[in-house]
C-alpha positions as CSV (number, residue, x, y, z in Angstrom):
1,X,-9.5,86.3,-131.8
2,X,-10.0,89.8,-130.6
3,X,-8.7,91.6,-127.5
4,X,-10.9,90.7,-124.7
5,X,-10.9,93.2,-121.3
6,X,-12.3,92.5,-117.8
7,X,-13.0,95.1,-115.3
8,X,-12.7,94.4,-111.7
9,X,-10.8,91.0,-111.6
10,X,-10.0,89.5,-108.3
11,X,-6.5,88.0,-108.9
12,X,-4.3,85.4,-106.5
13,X,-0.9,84.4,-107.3
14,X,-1.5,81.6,-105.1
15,X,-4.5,79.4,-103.6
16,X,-5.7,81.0,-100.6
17,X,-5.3,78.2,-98.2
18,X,-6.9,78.4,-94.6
19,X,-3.7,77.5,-92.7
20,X,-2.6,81.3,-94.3
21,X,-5.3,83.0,-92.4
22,X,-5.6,85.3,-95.1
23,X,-9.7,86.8,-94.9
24,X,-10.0,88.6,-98.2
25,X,-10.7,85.9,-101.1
26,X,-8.3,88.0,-103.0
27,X,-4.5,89.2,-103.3
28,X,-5.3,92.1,-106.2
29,X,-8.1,94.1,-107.9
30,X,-7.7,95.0,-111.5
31,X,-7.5,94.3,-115.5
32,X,-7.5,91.5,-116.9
33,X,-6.3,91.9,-120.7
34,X,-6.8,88.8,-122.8
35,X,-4.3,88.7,-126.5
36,X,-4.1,85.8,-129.1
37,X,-1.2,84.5,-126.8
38,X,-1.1,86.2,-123.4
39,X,-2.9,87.2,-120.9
40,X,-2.1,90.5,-119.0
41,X,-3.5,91.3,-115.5
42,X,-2.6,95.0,-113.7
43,X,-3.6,95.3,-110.6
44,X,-3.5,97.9,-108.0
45,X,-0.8,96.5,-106.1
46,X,1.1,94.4,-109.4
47,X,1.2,93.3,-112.6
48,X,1.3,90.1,-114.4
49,X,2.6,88.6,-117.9
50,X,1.0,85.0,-118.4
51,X,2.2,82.9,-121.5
52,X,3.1,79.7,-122.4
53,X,-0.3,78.0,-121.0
54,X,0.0,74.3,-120.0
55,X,-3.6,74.4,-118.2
56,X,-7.1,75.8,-117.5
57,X,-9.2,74.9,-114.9
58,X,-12.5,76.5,-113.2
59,X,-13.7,75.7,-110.0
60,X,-13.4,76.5,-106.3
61,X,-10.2,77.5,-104.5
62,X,-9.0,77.3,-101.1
63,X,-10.9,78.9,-98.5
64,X,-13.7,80.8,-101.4
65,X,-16.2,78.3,-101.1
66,X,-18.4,80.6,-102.6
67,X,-16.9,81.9,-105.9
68,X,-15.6,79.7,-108.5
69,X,-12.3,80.6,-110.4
70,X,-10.5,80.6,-113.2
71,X,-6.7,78.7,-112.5
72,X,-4.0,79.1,-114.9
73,X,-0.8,77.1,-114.7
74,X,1.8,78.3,-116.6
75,X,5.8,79.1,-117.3
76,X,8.0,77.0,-115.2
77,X,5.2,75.8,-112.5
78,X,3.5,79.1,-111.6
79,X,-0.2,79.6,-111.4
80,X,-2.8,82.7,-111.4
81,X,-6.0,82.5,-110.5
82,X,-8.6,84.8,-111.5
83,X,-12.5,85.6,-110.7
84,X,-14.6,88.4,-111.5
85,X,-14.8,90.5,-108.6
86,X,-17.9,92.8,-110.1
87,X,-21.1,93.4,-107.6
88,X,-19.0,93.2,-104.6
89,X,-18.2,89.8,-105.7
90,X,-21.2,88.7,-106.9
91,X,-20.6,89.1,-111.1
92,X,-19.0,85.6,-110.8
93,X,-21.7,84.1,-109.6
94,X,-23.9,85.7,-112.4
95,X,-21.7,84.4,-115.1
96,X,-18.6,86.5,-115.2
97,X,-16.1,84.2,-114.2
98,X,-17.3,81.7,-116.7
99,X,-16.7,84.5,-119.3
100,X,-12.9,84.8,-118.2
101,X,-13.1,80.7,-118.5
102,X,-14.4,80.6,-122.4
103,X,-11.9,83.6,-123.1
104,X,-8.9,82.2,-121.9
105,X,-9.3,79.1,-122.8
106,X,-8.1,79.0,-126.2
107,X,-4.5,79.9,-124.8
108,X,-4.6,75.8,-123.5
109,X,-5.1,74.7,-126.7
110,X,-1.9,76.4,-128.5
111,X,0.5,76.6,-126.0
C-alpha cells in the first residue's frame, strides 16, 4: 500500500455527546496521513499517532446526525474519529469519508 493523504479532516478524540453541549461537530481540522501501519492526523490545535488497530467502524456519532464517520479504536482503549470536513462539511456526504473508510481499513486486518 501507498501513502494515502486527506485534506481537511474533521477529527474528535471523543464522541461528541449532547449532554457536552459542544456545537461544532468537530474538536480539530487537519491531515490525515495514512502509512502501511499508522495513521497520522495534525491538526491545527494537535497531533495524533494511531497504531495497533483493534477496530473500524463507519457511521454516525453523537450529536452529527448528519455526517457519517470513520471510528477507530485503538492502543489501550482510546478512539479517534474522523470525517472529511471538505465543502464546509459537505465532501463526506459526497463520498469522502467513505474514502478515509476503505483507506484505513486494512490497518484492522493486521493489527
Amino acid at each position: 500500500m501507498t501513502r494515502s493523504t486527506f485534506a481537511n479532516i474533521w477529527y474528535r478524540p471523543e464522541e461528541n455527546r449532547w449532554r457536552d453541549m459542544n456545537l461544532l461537530a468537530m474538536r480539530d481540522t487537519g491531515t490525515l496521513v495514512v502509512n502501511d501501519e499508522s495513521v497520522e492526523f495534525q491538526g491545527q490545535k494537535e497531533k495524533v499517532h494511531i497504531t495497533n488497530v483493534k477496530r473500524v467502524s463507519y457511521g454516525k456519532q453523537g450529536r452529527d446526525f448528519i455526517n457519517n464517520w470513520v471510528k477507530i479504536e485503538y492502543g489501550d482503549g482510546k478512539q479517534a474519529f474522523f470525517a472529511d470536513g471538505s465543502l464546509l462539511g459537505w465532501g463526506g456526504i459526497f463520498g469522502g469519508t467513505k474514502r478515509i473508510l476503505n483507506v484505513v481499513r486494512h490497518l484492522e486486518s493486521t493489527s
